[in-house]
C-alpha positions as YAML, in Angstrom:
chain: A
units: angstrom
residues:
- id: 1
  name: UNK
  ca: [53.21, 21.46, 10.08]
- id: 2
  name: UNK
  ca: [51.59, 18.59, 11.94]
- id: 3
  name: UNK
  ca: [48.52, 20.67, 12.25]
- id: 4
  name: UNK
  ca: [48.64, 20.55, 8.28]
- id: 5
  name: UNK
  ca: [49.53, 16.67, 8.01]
- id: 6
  name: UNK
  ca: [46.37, 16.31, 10.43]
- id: 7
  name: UNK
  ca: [43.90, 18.29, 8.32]
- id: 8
  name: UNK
  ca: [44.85, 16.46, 5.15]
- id: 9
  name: UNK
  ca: [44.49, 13.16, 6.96]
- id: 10
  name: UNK
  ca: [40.97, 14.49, 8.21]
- id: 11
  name: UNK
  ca: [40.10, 15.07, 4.49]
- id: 12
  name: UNK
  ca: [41.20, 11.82, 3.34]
- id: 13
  name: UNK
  ca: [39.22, 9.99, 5.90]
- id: 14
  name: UNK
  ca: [36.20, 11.56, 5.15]
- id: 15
  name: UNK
  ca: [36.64, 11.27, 1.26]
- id: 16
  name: UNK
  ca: [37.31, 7.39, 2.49]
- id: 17
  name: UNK
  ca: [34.37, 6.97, 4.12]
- id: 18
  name: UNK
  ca: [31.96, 8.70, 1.43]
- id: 19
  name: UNK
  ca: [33.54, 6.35, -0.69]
- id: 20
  name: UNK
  ca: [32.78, 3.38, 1.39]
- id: 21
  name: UNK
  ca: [28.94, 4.58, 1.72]
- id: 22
  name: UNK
  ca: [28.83, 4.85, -1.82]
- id: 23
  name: UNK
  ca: [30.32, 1.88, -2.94]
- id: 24
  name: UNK
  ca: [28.01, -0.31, -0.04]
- id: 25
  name: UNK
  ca: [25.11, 1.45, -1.23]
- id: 26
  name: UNK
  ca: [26.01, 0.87, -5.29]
- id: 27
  name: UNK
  ca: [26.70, -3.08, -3.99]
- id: 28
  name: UNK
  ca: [23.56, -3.32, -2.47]
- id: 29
  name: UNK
  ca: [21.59, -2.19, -5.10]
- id: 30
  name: UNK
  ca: [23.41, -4.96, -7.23]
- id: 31
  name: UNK
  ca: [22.03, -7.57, -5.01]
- id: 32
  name: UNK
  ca: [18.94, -6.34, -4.91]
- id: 33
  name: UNK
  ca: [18.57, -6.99, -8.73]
- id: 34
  name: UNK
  ca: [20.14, -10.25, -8.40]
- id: 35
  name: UNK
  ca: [17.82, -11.48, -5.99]
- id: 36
  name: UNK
  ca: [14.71, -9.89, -8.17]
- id: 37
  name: UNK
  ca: [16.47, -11.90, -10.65]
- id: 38
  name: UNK
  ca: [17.41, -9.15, -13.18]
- id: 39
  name: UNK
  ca: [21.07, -10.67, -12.94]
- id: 40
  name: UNK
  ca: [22.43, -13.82, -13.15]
- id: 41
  name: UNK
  ca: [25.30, -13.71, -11.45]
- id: 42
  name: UNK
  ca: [25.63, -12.13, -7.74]
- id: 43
  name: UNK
  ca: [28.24, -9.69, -7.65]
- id: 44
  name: UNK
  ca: [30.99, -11.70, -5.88]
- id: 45
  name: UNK
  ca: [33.89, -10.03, -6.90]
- id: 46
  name: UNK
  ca: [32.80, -6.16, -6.20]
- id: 47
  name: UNK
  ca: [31.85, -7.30, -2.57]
- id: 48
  name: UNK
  ca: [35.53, -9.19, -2.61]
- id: 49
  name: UNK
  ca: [36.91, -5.66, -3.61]
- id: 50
  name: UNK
  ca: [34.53, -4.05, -1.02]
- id: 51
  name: UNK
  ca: [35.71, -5.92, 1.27]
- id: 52
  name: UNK
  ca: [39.35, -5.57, 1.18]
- id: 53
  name: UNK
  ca: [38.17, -2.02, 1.05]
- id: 54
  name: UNK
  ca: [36.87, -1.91, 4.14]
- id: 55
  name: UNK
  ca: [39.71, -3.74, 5.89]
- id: 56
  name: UNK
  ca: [42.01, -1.20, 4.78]
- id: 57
  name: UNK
  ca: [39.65, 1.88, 5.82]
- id: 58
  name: UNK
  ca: [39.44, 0.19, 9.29]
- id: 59
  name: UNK
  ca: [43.43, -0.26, 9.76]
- id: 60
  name: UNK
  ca: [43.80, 3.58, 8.25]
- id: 61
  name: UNK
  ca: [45.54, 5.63, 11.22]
- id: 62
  name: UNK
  ca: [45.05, 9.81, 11.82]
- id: 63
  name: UNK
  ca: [41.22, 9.22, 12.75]
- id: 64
  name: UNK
  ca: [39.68, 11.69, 15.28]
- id: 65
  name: UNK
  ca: [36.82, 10.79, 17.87]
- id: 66
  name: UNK
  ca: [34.18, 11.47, 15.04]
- id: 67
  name: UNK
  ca: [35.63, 10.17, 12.49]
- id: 68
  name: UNK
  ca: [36.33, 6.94, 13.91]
- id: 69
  name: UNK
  ca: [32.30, 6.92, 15.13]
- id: 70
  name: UNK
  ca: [31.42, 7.39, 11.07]
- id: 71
  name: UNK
  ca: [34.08, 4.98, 9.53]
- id: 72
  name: UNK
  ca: [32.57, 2.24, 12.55]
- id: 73
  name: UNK
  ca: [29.21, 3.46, 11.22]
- id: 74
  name: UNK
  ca: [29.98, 2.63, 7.59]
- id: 75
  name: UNK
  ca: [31.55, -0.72, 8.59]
- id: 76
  name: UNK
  ca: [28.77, -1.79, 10.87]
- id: 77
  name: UNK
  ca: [26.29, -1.18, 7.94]
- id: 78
  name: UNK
  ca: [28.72, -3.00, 5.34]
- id: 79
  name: UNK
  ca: [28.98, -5.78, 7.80]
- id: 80
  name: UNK
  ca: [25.09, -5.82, 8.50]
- id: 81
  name: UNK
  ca: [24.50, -6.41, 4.35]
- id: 82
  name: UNK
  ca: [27.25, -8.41, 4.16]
- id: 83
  name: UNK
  ca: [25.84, -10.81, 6.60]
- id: 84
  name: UNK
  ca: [22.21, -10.54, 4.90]
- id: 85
  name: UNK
  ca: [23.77, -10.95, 1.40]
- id: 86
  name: UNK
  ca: [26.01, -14.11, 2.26]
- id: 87
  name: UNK
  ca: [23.25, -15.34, 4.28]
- id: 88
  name: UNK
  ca: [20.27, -15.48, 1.09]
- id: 89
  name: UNK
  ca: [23.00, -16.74, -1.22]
- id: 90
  name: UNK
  ca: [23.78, -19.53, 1.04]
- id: 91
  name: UNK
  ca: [19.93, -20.12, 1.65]
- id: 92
  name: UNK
  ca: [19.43, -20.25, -2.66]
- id: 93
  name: UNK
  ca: [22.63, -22.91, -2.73]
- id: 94
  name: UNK
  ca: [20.85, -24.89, -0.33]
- id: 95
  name: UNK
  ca: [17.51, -24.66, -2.35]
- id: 96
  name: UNK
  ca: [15.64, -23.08, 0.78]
- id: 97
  name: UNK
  ca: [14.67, -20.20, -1.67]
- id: 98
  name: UNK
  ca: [14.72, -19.80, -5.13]
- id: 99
  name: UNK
  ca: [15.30, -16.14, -7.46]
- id: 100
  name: UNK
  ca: [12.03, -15.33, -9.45]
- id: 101
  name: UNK
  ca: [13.14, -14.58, -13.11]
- id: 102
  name: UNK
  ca: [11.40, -11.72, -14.55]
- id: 103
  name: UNK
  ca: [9.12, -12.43, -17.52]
- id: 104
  name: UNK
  ca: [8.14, -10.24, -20.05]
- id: 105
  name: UNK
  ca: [4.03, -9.44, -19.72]
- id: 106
  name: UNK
  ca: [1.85, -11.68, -17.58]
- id: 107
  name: UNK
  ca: [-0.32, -13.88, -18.73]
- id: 108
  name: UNK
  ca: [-4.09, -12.68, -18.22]
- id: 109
  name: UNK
  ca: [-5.91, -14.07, -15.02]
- id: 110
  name: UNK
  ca: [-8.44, -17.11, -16.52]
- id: 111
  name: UNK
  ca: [-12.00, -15.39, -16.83]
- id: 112
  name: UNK
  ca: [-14.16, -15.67, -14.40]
- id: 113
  name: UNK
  ca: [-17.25, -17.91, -14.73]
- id: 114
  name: UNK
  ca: [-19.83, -15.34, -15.94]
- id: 115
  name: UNK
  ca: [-22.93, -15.91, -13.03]
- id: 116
  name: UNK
  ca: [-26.02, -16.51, -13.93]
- id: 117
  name: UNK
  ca: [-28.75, -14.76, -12.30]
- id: 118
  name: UNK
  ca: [-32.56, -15.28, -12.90]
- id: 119
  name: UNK
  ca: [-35.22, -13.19, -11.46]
- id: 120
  name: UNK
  ca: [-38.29, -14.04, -10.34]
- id: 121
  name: UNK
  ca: [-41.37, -11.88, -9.14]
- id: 122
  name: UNK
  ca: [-42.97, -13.34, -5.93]
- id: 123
  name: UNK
  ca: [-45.77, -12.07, -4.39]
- id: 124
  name: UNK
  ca: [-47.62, -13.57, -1.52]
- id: 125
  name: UNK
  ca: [-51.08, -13.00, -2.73]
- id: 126
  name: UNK
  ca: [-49.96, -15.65, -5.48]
- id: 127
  name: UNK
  ca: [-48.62, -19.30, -4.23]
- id: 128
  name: UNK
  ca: [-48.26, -20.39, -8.04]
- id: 129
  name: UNK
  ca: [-45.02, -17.74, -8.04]
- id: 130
  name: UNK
  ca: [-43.48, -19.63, -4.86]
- id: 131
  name: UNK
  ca: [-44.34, -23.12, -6.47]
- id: 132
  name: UNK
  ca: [-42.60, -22.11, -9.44]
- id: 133
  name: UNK
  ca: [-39.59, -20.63, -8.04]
- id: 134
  name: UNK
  ca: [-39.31, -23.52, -5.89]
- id: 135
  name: UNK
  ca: [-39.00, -25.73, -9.27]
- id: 136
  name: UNK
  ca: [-36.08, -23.52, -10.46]
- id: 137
  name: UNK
  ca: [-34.34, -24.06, -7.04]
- id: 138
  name: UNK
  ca: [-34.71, -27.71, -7.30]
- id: 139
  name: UNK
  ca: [-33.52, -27.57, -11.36]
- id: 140
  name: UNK
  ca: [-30.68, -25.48, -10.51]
- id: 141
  name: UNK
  ca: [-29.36, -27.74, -7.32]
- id: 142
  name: UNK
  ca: [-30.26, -31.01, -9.18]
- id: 143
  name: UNK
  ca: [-26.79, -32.64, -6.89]
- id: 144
  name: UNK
  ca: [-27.42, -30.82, -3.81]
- id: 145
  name: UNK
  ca: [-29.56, -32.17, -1.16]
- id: 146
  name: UNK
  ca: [-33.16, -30.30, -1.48]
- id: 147
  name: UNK
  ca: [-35.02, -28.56, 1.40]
- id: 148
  name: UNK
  ca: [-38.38, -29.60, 1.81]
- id: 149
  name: UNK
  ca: [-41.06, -28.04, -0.18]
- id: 150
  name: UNK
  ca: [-43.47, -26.40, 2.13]
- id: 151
  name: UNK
  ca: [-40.37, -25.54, 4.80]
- id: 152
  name: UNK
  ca: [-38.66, -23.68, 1.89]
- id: 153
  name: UNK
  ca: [-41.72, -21.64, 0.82]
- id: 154
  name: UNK
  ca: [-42.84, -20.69, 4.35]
- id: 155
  name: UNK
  ca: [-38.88, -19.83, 4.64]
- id: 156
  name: UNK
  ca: [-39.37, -17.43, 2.09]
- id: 157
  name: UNK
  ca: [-42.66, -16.00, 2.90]
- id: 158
  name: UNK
  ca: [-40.81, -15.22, 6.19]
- id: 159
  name: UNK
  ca: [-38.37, -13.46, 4.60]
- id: 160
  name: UNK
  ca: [-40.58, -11.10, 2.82]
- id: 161
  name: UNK
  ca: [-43.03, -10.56, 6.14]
- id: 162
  name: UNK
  ca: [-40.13, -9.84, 7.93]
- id: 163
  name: UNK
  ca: [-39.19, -6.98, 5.47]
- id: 164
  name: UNK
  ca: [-42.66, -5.66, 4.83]
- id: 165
  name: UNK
  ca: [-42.48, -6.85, 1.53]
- id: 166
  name: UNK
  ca: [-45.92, -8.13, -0.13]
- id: 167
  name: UNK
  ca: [-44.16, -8.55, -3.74]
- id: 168
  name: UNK
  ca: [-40.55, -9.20, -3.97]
- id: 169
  name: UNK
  ca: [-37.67, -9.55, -7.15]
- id: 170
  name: UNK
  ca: [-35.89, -12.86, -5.57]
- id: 171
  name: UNK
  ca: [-32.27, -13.38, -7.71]
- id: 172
  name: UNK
  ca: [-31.47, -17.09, -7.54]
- id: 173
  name: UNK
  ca: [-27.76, -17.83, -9.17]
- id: 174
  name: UNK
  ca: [-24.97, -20.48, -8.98]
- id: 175
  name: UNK
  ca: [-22.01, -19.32, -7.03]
- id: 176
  name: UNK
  ca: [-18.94, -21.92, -5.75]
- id: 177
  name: UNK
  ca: [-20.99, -24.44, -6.87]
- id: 178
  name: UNK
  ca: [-24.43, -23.61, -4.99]
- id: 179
  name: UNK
  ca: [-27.48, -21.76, -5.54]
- id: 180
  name: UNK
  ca: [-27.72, -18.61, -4.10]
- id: 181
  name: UNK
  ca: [-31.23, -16.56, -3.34]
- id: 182
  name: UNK
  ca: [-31.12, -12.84, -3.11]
- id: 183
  name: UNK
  ca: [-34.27, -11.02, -2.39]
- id: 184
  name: UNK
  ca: [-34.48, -7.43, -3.85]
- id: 185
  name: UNK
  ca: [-37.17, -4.80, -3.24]
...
């Protein structure tokens, strides 16, 4: 008879327990929607009922060695949310952290300044192209402080030596705010 008694307490505990994973698991999930902001009120009064829940489960008697490790289990990870749950709410009361309502679509990222890129040809057989694109630089960085004529062509003649290039496509555009050179083969 006792060995029956014992077996039907075993039962019990274990249906107690899945129920206690279940219901901590369901109560999470809650929160996590109410911290996403998909509800406006935190579930106060299922974690009140969890609660007593758990007390109960924990004062239950006819536990064996394993089910006493899996009940302490459950509670520990109750407790552990518990703690984390109580914790954010306090920290949103206090105005540490705030909940970020869901909208419906959002709005489009502003458009991005197209950039403008002109092209010149240079070619070091003709100084008139390096005069020239030395003219647009200057136009395009009218507020910037200018390089020095002669020091910015011989920069650029460098540049193209330096890749074996006798004619060159340079790109000069405005990007941040500043004019960019690009030289393409």
């Amino acid at each position: 008879m006792d060995k029956e008694k014992a077996a039907v307490g075993i039962q019990e505990m274990e249906a107690l327990i899945r129920e206690l994973e279940r219901r901590t698991e369901g109560l999470k999930l809650q929160y996590i929607l109410f911290f996403n902001g998909e509800l406006d009120v935190p579930p106060e009064k299922e974690r009140g009922e969890l609660e007593k829940f758990v007390r109960n489960a924990q004062y239950s008697s006819l536990r064996s060695p394993r089910l006493g490790l899996l009940l302490q289990n459950a509670v520990s990870r109750f407790t552990l949310f518990n703690n984390l749950w109580l914790k954010k709410l306090n920290e949103i009361e206090s105005g540490l952290t705030t909940i970020q309502k869901k909208k419906g679509a959002a709005p489009a990222p502003p458009p991005r300044a197209q950039k403008v890129e002109t092209v010149f040809g240079l070619s070091l057989n003709d100084e008139d192209s390096f005069e020239n694109f030395y003219g647009k630089y200057c136009e395009l960085n009218a507020e910037g402080a200018l390089p020095g004529k002669d020091s910015f062509i011989n920069t650029l003649k460098t540049k193209m030596i330096s890749s074996n290039l006798v004619d060159a496509k340079v790109a000069i555009s405005i990007e941040k705010g500043k004019p960019r050179i690009k030289i393409k083969k």
